[in-house]
Structures are given as structure tokens and as C-alpha cells.
N, C-alpha and C positions, 0 to 999 in steps of 0.2 A: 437488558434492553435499554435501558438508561444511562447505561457507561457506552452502548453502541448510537446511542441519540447525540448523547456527549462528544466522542471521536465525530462523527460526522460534520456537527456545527462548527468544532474547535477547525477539524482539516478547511471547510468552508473557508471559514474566515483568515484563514492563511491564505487560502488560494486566491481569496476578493484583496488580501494586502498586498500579494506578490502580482495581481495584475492591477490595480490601483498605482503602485508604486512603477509599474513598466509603463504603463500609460502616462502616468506627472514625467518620467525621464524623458519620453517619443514627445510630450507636448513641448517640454522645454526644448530638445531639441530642434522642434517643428519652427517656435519661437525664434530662435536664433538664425536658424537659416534663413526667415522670411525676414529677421533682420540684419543677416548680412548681404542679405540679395538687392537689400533696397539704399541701406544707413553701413555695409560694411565700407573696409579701408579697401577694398579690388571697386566697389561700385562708386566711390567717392572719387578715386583712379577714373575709372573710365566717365563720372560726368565730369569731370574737370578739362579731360581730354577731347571732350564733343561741345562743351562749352567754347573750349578755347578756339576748336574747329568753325563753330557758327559765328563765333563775334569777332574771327577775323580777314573772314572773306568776301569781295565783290563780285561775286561769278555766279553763273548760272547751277552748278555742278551743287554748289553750297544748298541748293531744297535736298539733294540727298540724304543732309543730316538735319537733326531736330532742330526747332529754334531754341534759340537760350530765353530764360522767359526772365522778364524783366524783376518779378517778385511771384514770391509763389501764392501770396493773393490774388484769388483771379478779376476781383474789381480792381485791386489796385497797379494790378498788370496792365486790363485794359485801358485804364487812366493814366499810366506814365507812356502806353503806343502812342498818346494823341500827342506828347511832350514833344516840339521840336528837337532833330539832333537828337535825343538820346540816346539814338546806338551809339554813338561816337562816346557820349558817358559812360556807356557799356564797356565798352572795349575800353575805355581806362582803366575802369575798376578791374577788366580780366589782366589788364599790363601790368598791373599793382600784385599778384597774384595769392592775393587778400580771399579769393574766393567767394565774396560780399556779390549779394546782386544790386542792382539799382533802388526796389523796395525796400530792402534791410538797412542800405545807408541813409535814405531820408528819415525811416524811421529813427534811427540810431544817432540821426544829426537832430531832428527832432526833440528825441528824447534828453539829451545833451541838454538843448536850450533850455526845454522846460525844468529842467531840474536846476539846473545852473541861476535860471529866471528868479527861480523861488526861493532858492537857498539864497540869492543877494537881497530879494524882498523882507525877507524874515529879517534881516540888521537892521536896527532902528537909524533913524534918522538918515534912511538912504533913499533917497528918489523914484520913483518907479520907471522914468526917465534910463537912470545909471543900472537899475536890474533890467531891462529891456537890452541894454546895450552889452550887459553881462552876457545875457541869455544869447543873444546874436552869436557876441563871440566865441561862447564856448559848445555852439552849433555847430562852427566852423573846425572844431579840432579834429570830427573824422576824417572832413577832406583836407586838413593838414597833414593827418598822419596817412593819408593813403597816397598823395602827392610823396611823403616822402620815402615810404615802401617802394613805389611805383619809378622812383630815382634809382633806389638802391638796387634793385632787380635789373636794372635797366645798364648800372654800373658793372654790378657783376656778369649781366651777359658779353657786357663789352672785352673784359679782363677774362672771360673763356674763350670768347670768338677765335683768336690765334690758334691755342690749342688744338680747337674744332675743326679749323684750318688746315692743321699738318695732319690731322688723324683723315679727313679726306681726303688731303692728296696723300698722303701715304696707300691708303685704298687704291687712290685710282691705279697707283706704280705698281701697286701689286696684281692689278688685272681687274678692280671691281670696275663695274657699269656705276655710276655717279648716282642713282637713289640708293645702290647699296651702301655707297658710302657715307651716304644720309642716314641711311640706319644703322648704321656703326657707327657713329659720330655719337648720334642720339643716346645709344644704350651704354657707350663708354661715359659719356659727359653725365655732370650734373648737375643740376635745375639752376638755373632756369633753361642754359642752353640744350641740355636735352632732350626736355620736355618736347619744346619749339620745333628742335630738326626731327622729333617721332610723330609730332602732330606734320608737320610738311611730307613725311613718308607717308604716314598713314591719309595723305590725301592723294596722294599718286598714286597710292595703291585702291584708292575709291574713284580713278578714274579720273581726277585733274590732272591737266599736262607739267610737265616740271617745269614750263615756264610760268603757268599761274597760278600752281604753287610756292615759287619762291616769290612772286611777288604778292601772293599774300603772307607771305613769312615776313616779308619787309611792313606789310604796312600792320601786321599784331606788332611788331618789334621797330621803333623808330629809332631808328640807330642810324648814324651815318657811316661806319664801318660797317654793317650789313650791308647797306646797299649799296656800295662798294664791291662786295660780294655778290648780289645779285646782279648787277649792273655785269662784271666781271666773266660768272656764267653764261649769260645769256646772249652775251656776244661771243663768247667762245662757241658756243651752240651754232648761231646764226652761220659764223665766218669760219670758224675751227682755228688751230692753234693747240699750245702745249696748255692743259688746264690744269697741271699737277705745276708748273714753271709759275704760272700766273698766281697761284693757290699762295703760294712759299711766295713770293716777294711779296704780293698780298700782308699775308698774316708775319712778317720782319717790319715792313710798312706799320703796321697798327702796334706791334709793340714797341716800336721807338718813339710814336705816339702817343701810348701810356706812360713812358719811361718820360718824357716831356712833361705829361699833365703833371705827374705825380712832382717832378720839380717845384712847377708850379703853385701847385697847394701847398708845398712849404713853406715854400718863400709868403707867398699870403697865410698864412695860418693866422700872424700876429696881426694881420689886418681883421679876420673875418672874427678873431676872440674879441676887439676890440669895437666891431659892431655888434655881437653879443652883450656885452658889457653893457655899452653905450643904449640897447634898445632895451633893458632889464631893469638897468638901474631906478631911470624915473619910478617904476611900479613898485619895485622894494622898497626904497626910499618914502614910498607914499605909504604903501603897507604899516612900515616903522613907524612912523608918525602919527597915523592913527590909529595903534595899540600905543603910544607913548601920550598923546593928548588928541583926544576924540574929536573934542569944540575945535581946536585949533585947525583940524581940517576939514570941519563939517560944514566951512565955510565955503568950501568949491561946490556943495549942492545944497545949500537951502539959499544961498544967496543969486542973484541971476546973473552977474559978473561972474560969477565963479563956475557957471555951466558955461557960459563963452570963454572963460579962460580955458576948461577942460577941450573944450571943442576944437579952438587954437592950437594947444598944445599937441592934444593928439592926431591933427592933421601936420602938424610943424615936422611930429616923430615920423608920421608914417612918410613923409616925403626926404628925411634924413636917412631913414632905411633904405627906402629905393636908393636912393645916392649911391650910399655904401655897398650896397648890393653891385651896382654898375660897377665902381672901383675895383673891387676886388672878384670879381670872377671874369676870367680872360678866357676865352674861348680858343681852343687848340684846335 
């Protein structure tokens, strides 16, 4: 009776382990899928793609999809709606393709200053004045580097545009209808210009006309080779014309264009190292000197001449930058 009490309990508790342990596999599973539904790499796809949908168009048709929300704090969402222009901040940050909303960057330029603030407070004999000024500037480095993300995306759409170009008119010669070859362009290319002509498809196929989808394709993307493109299409639309003829001198046009710029930046390289240099120096040279003798430079902030000299100076720099900046970038 006791070895059958025994099997009994022993068999139980096998059966309680082997459904315990099928139930922890089905939760983690459950887990996972509830977080690839929400946080996966297909759902991060498709909010990037309805993001870029809402923050780049002027039309009526645009309530069909969600609005992008400005931060996923809901106070601090409804307190950047009141901000003038911030769509238009919006739709920078989507051109940068940084994926940053507009709450995440303040706080992130925020966080910057305050940190930046304090770690130059903590150096003795430094002014609160000079960490305030610390703090400002290095606030400023998000929207430096997403101005220059937002370059660089903007570059390379430009150096695929051609490409995209003949893989369209290639389409069209081969019998597509012109949003197909919007979506072949899209799923051959990649990112940024992909992206762009599969969001322009995917809004024709939500019911925008193809003329106000290309010209919300021009104004997510401020290119002056696009809209050259758009401009291009939509007179061929209006008037008719060969649009596979126009496509191809089009995108020969824009690479002997790049083939120019690229001249260009050569020949300037030794200018633009040379205002590098020039705008670097004074700060390293400061640096040196005060790990090399502290007092010797501790006279530009305890002294009041020496907060108008810093003041002078660095308006003096920042107007020789500009300078330099004009000189050497020529516009093609």
C-alpha cells in the first residue's frame, strides 16, 4: 500500500514538472510574441514607415494614417502641440533618419547641458558664468549631430537618385504603369532612397493621387534633383510626352552634376582642413596651457577684462567661421 501511495505521489510530481515546465515554455513564448508585436524588428519597420507617412505630408488623405506623436509622454506631447512650427522640427528629425522624436531630443539636449554644466562647475577656480556657457554648448551637440546625419542621408539619396532613375524608366520600357515602377525602384534601392519611393507607393496605394504623392515625396526629401523629378513627371502627366526619354537625360543630368561637386570638394578639401584647424586650435592651445600653468590662465575668468577678452574672442571666431564657411562651399 505504501510503495502504491509512493508511485502515485512520485508519478504526480512528474506530471506537475512536465506541465509546469510546458506552461514557463507557452509563457515565454506568449512573452516574446507580445514583444515582437509591439518592440519587434517587422513592427519598428512598419512604425518608421507610417511615421515617415504622417510627418511628410500636406493633404487631406494624410488623417487616414496615425499622427506621429511628438514624444511618447503624453504631458509632454501635449506641451510641445502648443510649440510653434514644430512639425516642421518634426519632419527634420524624420529627414535625419535618426528615428529620435522631438520629446527624446530636448530631453537628450537637456541632459547633455546639465551634465556638461556640472562636470565644468566641479573644476575649481572656474566661473559659473564659463560652466553655463559649457552647458549651452554642449546642449547643442544633439542638434549638431543630427543636422549632420540629416546632411549625410540627404547626400546619399542624392548619389542613388540616378540609379532610381534608370531602374524606372527601365520599368516604364518594359510595359510597367509608373507606380509599379515606384515599387520596384523602392524594393531594389537602398535606404534611404527606398524607403521614400515604398512610402510614395504605399500612399497611392492608400488612396493619394500620384501627383500628391510625389509632391509629398519632394517636400519629406528637399532635394533639388528630386524635384526636378517631380516637376518632370507631372508635366509629363498633364501634357504627355516620352517619360522613359525625359527619366534618362534626367538622371545623365544629375550624374555629371555629382561628377562636378565631387571635383569641387577636392579642389577645396585644403581649404575646409584649414578652417578646421584654424577653428580648433585656439581651444587646444587653451586646453595646453592650462594643464601646463593653471594661474597663468586663470586670469581670463577671475579677472573682468579677461571675461571681455573671452567674449571678444569668441565672437571674433565665430564670425571668421562664417567667413570660411562662405569661401569654401560653392554651390553646384
Amino acid at each position: 500500500m505504501m510503495r502504491l501511495l509512493n508511485g502515485l505521489e512520485a508519478n504526480v510530481f512528474y506530471t506537475f514538472a512536465v506541465v509546469a515546465f510546458i506552461a514557463m515554455v507557452l509563457l515565454i513564448e506568449g512573452l516574446y510574441q507580445l514583444w515582437s508585436a509591439y518592440r519587434g524588428p517587422e513592427a519598428k519597420r512598419i512604425s518608421r514607415r507610417l511615421q515617415a507617412l504622417s510627418a511628410g505630408g500636406h493633404v487631406a488623405e494624410a488623417s487616414l494614417l496615425r499622427q506621429r506623436m511628438l514624444s511618447s509622454i503624453p504631458v509632454m506631447d501635449q506641451w510641445l502641440l502648443r510649440v510653434p512650427r514644430v512639425q516642421r522640427f518634426d519632419r527634420f528629425l524624420v529627414q535625419s533618419g535618426l528615428g529620435w522624436s522631438v520629446g527624446g531630443f530636448v530631453l537628450m539636449s537637456l541632459l547633455c547641458g546639465l551634465g556638461a554644466g556640472l562636470l565644468i562647475a566641479m573644476v575649481p577656480a572656474i566661473p559659473l558664468e564659463l560652466a553655463l556657457l559649457g552647458g549651452l554648448g554642449a546642449g547643442c551637440l544633439p542638434w549638431g549631430y543630427v543636422v549632420r546625419k540629416r546632411l549625410q542621408r540627404l547626400h546619399k539619396f542624392e548619389e542613388q537618385l540616378p540609379d532610381a532613375l534608370d531602374l524606372i524608366g527601365r520599368a516604364l520600357r518594359a510595359g510597367h504603369a509608373f507606380p509599379s515602377g515606384l515599387k520596384m525602384a523602392g524594393e531594389e534601392m537602398a535606404d534611404p532612397i527606398g524607403t521614400e519611393l515604398r512610402i510614395t507607393h504605399d500612399e497611392v496605394n492608400f488612396g493619394v493621387s500620384v501627383q500628391q504623392a510625389l509632391l509629398n515625396l519632394g517636400t519629406r526629401i528637399p532635394s533639388t534633383d528630386l524635384r526636378y523629378f517631380v516637376v518632370a513627371v507631372l508635366i509629363q502627366r498633364e501634357t504627355g510626352g516620352n517619360l522613359t526619354e525625359v527619366l534618362g537625360n534626367l538622371s545623365t543630368l544629375i550624374r555629371a552634376r555629382l561628377k562636378l561637386l565631387g571635383k569641387i570638394r577636392v579642389l577645396s578639401a585644403e581649404g575646409r582642413l584649414s578652417g578646421w584647424i584654424l577653428s580648433l586650435l585656439p581651444f587646444f592651445l587653451g586646453a595646453v596651457l592650462y594643464l601646463i600653468n593653471p594661474k597663468f590662465m586663470a586670469v581670463l575668468w577671475t579677472d573682468p577684462i579677461g571675461h571681455k577678452l573671452i567674449g571678444t574672442a569668441l565672437v571674433l571666431m565665430f564670425l571668421g567661421i562664417l567667413w570660411m564657411r562662405k569661401i569654401i562651399r560653392i554651390h553646384v
